[in-house]
N, C-alpha and C positions, 0 to 999 in steps of 0.2 A: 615336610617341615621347611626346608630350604624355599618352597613354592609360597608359603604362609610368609617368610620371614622376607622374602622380596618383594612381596608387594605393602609393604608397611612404609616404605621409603618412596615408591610409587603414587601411593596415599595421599601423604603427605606433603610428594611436590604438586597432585592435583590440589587440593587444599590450598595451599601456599598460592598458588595460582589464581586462585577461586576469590581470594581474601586480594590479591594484588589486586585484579580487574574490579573487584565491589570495591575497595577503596577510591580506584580511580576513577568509579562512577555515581560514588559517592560525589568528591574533589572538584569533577567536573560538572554535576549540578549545580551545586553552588557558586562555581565560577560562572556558567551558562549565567545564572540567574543574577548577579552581579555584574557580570558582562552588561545583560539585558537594561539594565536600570543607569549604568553611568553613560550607555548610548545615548536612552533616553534622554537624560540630563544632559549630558555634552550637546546633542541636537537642538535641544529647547532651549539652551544658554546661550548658543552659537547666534541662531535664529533671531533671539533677542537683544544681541550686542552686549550682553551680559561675558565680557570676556576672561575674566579672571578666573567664574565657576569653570566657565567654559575651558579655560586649559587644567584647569587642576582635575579636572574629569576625565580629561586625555591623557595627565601624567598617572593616573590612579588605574585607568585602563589599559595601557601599557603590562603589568604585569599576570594582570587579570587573564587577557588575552593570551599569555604564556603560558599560562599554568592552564589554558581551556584546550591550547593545544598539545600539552602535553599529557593530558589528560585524554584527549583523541588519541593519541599516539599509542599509550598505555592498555584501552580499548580496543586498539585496532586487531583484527584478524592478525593472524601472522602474513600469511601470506601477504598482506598488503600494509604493513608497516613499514615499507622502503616510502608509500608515497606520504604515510601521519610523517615520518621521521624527517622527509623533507619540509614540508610542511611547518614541524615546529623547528629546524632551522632558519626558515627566512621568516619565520615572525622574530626571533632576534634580531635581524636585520631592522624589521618595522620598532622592536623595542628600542635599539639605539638609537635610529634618527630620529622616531618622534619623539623618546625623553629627552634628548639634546634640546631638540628643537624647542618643545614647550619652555622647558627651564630658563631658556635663553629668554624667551616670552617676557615669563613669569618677572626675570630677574633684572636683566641688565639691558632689556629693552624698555623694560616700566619704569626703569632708573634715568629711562634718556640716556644712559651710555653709549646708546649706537642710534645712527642716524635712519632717515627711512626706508632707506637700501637692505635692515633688517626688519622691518614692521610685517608682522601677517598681515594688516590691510592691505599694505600696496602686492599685488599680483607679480611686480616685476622686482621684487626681494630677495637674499638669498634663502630667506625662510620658507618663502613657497619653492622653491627647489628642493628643500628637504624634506618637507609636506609631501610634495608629488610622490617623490621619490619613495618616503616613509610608508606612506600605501600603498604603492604600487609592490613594495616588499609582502605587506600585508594582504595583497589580493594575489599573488606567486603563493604564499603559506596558506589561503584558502583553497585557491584553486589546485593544489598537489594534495591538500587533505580531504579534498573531497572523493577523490578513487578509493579512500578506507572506509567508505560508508556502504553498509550492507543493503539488500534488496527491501527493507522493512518500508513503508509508506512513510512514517517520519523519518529515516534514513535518507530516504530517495529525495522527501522535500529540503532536507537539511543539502544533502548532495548537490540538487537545483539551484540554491539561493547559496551557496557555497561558490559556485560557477562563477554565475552571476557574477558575485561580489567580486572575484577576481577578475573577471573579464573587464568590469569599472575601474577597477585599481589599475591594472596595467594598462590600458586603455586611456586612462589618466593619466600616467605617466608618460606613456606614448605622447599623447595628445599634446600635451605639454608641450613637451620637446619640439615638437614640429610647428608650435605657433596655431594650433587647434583655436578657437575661439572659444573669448573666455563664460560665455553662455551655455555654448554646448558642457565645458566641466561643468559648471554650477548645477546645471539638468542633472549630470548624473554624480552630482552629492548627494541630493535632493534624494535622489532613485536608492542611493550607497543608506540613505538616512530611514529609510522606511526597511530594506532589506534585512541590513544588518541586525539588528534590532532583533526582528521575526525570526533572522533565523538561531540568533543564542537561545528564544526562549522555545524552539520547536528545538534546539541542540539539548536545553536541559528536559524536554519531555523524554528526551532519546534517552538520556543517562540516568532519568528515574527509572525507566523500564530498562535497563540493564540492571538496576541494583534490584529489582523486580525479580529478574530471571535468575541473575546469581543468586542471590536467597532462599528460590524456591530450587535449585538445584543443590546447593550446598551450602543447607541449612544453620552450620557453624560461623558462617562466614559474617553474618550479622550479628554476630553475639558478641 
């Protein structure tokens, strides 16, 4: 009896368990796939001198990006949610400086209250300092969340382009700082512009097939 009534609690924390992770791979497809689309648009805004979409897609993305990596986090294996858990730490990083920074854009630079010295066109601004900066937080928060990625072929490529992306970000940053030329960054926007992109929407292939596998494991949890 006592052997019957223990595993009722048992149960129900795999359950509860079962229901967290399909939520959160639920959560994180749709961010994936929201991610995917204001890349999109922020590139192609960017690209076109269209600056206004162009930042309001960067300020919309900001949160998106939070909640994709918390959403990894949530997914991750145990054993390896030290490095999802770093990971969606310094994308807070990247959330504060690049809302700052947009807004500031958006607001009180379009108003002419501040002079060129904050303009995103000029290179030599305080705003590309926070730019730099703002990614290079967000390629640290990719590159520590990609060790939570499993052995699975969309895992592995998410894992890859996940690297990547950090190795650009911080390497941007770096680059920066030391007077790197301002071509060699633009190259690897360009590279950051085609990456990222690819890999939200090969991240949301990843968290349809988790909500896949939870479902067909514990069947309650989609209901």
């Amino acid at each position: 009896m006592s052997q019957d009534t223990d595993s009722v609690p048992a149960e129900s924390n795999r359950l509860a368990g079962g229901t967290a992770v399909y939520e959160a791979a639920t959560r994180g497809f749709w961010a994936a796939i929201a991610a995917t689309a204001l890349l999109i648009f922020a590139g192609v805004t960017a690209s076109t001198a269209l600056k206004t979409p162009s930042l309001i897609a960067g300020i919309l993305l900001v949160p998106v990006f939070v909640l994709l990596m918390a959403c990894i986090h949530e997914s991750a294996p145990a054993g390896k949610k030290a490095f999802s858990r770093l990971g969606l730490l310094f994308s807070l990083g990247y959330a504060v400086l690049i809302s700052f920074n947009y807004y500031m854009e958006l607001t009180l630079v379009a108003k002419g209250l501040y002079t060129d010295a904050f303009a995103m066109d000029n290179p030599q601004s305080i705003m590309w300092v926070i730019e730099v900066l703002g990614y290079g937080f967000m390629g640290f928060s990719t590159l520590l969340a990609s060790w939570s990625f499993g052995k699975g072929k969309l895992e592995q490529a998410v894992r890859w382009l996940f690297t990547i992306n950090g190795v650009l970000g911080i390497g941007g940053m770096v680059g920066f700082a030391i007077g790197l030329s301002m071509s060699i960054l633009a190259a690897g926007l360009i590279v950051w512009d085609v990456i990222m992109p690819v890999s939200t929407i090969l991240l949301a292939l990843v968290f349809r097939s988790g909500q896949r596998k939870m479902a067909r494991a514990t069947p309650r949890v989609s209901g």
